[in-house]
SEROTI-762815 format. One record per atom (N, C-alpha, C): chain; residue number from 0; atom name; y, z, x. Coordinates in nm, 3 decimals, always signed. Layout:
<pts>
+--------+-----+-------+---------+---------+---------+
: cadena : num : atomo :       v :       w :       u :
+--------+-----+-------+---------+---------+---------+
:      A : NUM :    CA :       Y :       Z :       X :
...
+--------+-----+-------+---------+---------+---------+
</pts>
This chain:
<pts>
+--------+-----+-------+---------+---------+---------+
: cadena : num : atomo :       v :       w :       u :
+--------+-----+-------+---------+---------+---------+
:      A :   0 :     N :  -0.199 :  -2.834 :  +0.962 :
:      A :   0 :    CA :  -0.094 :  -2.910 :  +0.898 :
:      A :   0 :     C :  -0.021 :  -2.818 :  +0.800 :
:      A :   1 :     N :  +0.135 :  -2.805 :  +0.841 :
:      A :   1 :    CA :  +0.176 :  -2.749 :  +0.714 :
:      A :   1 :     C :  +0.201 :  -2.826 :  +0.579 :
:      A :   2 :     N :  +0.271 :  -2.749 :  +0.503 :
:      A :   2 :    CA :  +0.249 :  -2.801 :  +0.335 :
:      A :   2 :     C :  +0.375 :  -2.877 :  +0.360 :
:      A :   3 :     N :  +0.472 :  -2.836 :  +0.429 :
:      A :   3 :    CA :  +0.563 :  -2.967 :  +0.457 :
:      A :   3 :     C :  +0.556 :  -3.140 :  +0.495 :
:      A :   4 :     N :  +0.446 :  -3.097 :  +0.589 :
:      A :   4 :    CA :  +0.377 :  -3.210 :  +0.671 :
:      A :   4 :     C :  +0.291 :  -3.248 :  +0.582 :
:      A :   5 :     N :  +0.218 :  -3.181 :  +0.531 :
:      A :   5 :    CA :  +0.132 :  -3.249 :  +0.432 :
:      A :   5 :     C :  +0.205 :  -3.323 :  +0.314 :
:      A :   6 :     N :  +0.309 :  -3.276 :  +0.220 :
:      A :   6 :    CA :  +0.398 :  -3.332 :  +0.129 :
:      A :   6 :     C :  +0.449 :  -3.477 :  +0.215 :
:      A :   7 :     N :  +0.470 :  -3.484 :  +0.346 :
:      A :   7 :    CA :  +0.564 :  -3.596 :  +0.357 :
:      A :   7 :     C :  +0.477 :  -3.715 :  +0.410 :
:      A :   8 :     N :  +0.327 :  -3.643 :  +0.420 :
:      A :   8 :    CA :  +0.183 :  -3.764 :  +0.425 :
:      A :   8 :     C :  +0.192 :  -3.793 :  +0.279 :
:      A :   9 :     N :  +0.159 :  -3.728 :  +0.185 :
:      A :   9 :    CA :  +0.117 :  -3.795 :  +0.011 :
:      A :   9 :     C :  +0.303 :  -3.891 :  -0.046 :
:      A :  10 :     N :  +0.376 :  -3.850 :  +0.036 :
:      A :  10 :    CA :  +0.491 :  -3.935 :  -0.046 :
:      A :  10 :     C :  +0.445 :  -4.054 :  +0.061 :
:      A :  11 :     N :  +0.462 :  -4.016 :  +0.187 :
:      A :  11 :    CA :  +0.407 :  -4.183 :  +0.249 :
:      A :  11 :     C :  +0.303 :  -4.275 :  +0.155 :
:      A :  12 :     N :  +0.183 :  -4.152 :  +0.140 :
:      A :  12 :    CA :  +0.063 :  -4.228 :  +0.058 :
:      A :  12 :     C :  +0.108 :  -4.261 :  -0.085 :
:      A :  13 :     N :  +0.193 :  -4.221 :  -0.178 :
:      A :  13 :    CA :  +0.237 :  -4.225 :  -0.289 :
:      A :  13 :     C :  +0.366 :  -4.360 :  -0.253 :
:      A :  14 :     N :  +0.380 :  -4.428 :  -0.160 :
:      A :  14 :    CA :  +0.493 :  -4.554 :  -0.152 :
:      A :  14 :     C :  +0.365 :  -4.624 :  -0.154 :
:      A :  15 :     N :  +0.270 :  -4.640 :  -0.073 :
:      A :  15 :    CA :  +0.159 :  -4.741 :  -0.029 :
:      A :  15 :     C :  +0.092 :  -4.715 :  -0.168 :
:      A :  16 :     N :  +0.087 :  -4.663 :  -0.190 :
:      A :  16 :    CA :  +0.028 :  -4.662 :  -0.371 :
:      A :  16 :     C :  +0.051 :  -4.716 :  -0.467 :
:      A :  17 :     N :  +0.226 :  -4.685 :  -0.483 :
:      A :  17 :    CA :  +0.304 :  -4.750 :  -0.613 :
:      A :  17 :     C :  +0.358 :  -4.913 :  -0.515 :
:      A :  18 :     N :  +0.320 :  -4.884 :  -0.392 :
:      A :  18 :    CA :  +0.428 :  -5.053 :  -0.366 :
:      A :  18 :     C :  +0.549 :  -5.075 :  -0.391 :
:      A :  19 :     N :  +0.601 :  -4.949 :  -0.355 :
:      A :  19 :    CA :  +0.750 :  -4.961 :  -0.382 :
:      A :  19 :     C :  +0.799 :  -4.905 :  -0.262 :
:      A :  20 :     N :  +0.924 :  -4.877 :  -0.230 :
:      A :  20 :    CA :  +0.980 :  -4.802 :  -0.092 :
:      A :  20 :     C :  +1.124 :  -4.722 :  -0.134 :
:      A :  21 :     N :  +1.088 :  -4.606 :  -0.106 :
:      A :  21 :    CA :  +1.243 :  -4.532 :  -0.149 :
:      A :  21 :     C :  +1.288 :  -4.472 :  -0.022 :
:      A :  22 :     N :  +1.438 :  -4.382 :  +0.012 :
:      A :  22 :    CA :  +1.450 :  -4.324 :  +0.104 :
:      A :  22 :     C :  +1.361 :  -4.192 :  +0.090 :
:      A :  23 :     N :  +1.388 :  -4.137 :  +0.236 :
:      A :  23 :    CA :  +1.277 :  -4.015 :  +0.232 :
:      A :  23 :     C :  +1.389 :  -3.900 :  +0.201 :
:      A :  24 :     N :  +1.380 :  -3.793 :  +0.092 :
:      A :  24 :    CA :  +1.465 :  -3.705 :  -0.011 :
:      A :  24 :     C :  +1.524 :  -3.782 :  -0.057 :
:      A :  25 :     N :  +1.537 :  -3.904 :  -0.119 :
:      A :  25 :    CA :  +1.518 :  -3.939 :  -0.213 :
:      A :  25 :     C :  +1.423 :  -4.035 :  -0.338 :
:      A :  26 :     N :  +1.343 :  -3.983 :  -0.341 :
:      A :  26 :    CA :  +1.204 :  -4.009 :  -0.431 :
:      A :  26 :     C :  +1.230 :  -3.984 :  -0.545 :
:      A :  27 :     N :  +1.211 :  -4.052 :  -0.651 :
:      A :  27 :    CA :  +1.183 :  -4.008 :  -0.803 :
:      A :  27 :     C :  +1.130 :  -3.854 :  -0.788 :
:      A :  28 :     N :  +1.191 :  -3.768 :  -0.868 :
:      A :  28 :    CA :  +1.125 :  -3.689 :  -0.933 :
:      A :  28 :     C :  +0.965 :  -3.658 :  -0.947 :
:      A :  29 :     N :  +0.926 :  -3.739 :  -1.054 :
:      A :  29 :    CA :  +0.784 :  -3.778 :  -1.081 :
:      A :  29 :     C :  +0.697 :  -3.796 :  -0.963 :
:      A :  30 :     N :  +0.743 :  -3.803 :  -0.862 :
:      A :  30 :    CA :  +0.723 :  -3.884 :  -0.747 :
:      A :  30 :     C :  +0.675 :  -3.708 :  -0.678 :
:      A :  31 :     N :  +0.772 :  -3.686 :  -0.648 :
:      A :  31 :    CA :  +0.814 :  -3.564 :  -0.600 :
:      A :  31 :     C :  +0.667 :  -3.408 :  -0.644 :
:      A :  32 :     N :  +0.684 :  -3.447 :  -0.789 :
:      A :  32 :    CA :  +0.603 :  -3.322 :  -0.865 :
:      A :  32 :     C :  +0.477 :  -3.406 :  -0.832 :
:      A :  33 :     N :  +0.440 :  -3.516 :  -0.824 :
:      A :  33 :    CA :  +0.262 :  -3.534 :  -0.784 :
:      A :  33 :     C :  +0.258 :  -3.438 :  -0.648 :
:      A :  34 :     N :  +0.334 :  -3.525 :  -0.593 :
:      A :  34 :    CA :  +0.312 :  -3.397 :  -0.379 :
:      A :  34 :     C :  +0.339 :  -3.262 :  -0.426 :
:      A :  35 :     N :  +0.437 :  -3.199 :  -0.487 :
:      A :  35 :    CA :  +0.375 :  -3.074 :  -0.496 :
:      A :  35 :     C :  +0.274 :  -3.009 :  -0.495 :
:      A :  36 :     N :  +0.214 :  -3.082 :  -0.662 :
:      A :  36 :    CA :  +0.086 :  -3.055 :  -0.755 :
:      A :  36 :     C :  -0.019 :  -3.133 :  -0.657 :
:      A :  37 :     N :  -0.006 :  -3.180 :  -0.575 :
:      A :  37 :    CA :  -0.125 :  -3.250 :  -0.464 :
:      A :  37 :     C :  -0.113 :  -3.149 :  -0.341 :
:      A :  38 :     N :  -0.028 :  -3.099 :  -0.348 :
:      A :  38 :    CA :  -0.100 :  -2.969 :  -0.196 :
:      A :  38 :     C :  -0.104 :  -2.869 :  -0.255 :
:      A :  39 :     N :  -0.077 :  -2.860 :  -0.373 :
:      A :  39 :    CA :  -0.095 :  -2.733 :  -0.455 :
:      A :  39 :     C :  -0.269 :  -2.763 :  -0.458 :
:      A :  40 :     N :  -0.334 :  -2.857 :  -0.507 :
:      A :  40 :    CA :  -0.476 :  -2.940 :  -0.511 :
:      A :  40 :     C :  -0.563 :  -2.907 :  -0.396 :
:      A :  41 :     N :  -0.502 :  -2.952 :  -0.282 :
:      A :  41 :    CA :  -0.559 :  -2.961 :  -0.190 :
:      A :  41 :     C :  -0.534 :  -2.812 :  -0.116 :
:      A :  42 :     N :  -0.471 :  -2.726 :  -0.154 :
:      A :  42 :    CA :  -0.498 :  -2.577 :  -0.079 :
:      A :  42 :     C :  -0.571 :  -2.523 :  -0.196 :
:      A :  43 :     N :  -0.607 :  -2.557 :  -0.272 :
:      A :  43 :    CA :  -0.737 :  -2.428 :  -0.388 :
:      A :  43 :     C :  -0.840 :  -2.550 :  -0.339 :
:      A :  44 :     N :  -0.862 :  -2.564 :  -0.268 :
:      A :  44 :    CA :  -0.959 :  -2.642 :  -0.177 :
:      A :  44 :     C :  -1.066 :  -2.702 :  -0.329 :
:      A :  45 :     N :  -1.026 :  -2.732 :  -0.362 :
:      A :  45 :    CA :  -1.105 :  -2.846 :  -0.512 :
:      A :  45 :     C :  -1.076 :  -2.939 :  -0.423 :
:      A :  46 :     N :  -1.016 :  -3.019 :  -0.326 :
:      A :  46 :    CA :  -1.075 :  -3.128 :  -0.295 :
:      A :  46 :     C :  -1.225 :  -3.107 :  -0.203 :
:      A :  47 :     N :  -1.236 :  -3.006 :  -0.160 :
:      A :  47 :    CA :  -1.322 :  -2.981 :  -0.037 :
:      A :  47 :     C :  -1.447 :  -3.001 :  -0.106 :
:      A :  48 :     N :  -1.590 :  -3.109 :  -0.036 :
:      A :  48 :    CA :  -1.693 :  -3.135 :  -0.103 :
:      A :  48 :     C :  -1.806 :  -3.030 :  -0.050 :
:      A :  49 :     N :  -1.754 :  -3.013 :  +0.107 :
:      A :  49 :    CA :  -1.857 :  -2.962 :  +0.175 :
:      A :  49 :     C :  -1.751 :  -2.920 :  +0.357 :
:      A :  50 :     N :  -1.840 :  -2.810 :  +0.399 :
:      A :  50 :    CA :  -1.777 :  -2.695 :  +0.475 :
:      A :  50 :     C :  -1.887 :  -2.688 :  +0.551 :
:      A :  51 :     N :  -1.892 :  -2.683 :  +0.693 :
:      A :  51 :    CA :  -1.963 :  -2.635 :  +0.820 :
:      A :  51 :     C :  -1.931 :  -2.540 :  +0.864 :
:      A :  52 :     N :  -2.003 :  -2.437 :  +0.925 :
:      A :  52 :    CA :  -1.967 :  -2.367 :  +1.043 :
:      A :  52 :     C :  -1.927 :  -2.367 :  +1.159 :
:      A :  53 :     N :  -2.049 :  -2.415 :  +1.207 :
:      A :  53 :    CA :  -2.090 :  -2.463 :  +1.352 :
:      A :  53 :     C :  -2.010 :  -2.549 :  +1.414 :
:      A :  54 :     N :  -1.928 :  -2.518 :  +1.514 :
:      A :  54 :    CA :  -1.875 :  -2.632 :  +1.542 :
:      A :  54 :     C :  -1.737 :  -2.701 :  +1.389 :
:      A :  55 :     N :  -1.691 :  -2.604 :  +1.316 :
:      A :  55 :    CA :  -1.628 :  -2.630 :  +1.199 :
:      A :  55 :     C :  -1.639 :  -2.789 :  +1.148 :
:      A :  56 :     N :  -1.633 :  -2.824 :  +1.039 :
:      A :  56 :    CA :  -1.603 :  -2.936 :  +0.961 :
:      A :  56 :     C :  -1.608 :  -2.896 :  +0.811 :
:      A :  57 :     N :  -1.509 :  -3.017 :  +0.794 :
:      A :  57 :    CA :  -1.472 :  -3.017 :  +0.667 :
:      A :  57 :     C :  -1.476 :  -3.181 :  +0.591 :
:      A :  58 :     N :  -1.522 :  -3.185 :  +0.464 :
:      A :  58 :    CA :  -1.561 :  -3.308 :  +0.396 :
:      A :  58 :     C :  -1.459 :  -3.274 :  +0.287 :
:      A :  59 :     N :  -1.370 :  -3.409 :  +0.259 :
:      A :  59 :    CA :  -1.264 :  -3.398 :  +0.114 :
:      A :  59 :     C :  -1.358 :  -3.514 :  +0.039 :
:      A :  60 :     N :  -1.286 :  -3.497 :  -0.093 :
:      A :  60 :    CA :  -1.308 :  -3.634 :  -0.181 :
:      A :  60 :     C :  -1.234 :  -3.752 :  -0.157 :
:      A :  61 :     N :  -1.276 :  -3.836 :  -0.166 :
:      A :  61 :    CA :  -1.214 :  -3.969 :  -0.141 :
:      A :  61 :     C :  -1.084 :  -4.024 :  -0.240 :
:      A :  62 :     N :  -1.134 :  -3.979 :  -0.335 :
:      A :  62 :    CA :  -0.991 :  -4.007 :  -0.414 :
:      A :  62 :     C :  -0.915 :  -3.906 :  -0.471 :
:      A :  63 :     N :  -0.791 :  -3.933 :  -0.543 :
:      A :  63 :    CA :  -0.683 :  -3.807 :  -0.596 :
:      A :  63 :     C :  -0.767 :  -3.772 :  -0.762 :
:      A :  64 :     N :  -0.801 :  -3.689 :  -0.844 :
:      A :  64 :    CA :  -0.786 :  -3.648 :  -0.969 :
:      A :  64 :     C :  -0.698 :  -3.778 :  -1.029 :
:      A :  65 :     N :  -0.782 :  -3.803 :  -1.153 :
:      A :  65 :    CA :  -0.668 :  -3.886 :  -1.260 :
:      A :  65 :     C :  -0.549 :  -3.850 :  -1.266 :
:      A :  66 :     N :  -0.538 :  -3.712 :  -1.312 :
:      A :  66 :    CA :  -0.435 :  -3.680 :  -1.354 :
:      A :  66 :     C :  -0.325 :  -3.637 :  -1.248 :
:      A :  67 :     N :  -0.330 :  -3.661 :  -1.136 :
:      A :  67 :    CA :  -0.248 :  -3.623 :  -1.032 :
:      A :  67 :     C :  -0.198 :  -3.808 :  -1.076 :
:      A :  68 :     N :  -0.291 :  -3.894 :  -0.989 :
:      A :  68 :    CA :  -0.249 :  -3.974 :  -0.986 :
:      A :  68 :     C :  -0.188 :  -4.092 :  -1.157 :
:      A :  69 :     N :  -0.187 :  -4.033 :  -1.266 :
:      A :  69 :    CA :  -0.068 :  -4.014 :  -1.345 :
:      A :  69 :     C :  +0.045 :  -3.998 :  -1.339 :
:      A :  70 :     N :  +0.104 :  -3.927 :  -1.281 :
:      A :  70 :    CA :  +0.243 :  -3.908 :  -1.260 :
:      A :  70 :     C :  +0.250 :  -3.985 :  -1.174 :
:      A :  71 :     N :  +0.192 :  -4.078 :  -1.082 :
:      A :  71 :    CA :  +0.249 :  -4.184 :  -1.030 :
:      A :  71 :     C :  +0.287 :  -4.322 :  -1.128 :
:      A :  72 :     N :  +0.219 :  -4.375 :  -1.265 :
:      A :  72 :    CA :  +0.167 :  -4.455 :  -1.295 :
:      A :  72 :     C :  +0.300 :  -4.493 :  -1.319 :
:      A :  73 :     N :  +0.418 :  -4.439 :  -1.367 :
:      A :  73 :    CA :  +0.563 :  -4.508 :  -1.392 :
:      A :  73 :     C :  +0.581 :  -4.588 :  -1.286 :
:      A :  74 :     N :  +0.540 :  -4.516 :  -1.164 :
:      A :  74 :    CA :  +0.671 :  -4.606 :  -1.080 :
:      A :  74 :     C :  +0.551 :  -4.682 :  -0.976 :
:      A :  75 :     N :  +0.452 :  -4.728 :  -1.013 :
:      A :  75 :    CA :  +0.340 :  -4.831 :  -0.986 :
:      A :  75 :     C :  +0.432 :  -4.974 :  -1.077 :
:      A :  76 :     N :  +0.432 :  -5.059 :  -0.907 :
:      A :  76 :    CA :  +0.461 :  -5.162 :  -0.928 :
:      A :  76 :     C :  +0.356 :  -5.293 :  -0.962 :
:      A :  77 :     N :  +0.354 :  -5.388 :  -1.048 :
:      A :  77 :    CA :  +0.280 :  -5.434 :  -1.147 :
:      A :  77 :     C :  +0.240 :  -5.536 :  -1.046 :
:      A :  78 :     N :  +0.108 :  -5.569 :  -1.003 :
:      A :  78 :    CA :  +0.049 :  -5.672 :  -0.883 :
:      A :  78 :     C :  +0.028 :  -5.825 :  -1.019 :
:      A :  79 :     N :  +0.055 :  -5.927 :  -1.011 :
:      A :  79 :    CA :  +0.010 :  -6.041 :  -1.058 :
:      A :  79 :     C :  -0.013 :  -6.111 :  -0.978 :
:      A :  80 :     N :  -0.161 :  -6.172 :  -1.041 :
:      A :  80 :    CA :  -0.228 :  -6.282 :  -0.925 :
:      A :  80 :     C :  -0.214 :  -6.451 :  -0.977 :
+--------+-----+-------+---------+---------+---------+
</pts>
């Protein structure tokens, strides 16, 4: 996967997140610098928990860093039940 392809998975995942829907190039800003700073994340392989050889595999963490997912918290739309 390139870092292109990968950026335009975390803005998908960053709409299903905040519950909001923008066009694609045009995203908030804020929006924008999490996917950077999130494949910037995910290539110094800090998400990676665990690595195989054999037959390759790879294990990530299940969730984003707080502070990545911060710069989403503006444009997180407010759920009332």
């Amino acid at each position: 996967m390139t870092d292109e392809e990968l950026k335009e998975a975390l803005l998908l995942w960053a709409q299903e997140y905040c519950k909001m829907a923008w066009e694609a190039g045009f995203e908030p800003a804020g929006v924008k610098l999490f996917a950077n700073q999130a494949v910037a994340w995910i290539k110094t392989q800090n998400g990676i928990t665990s690595e195989s050889l054999g037959d390759y595999s790879v294990s990530f963490v299940d969730e984003m860093p707080k502070g990545l997912l911060a710069l989403l918290k503006p444009y997180r739309k407010v759920q009332l039940i």
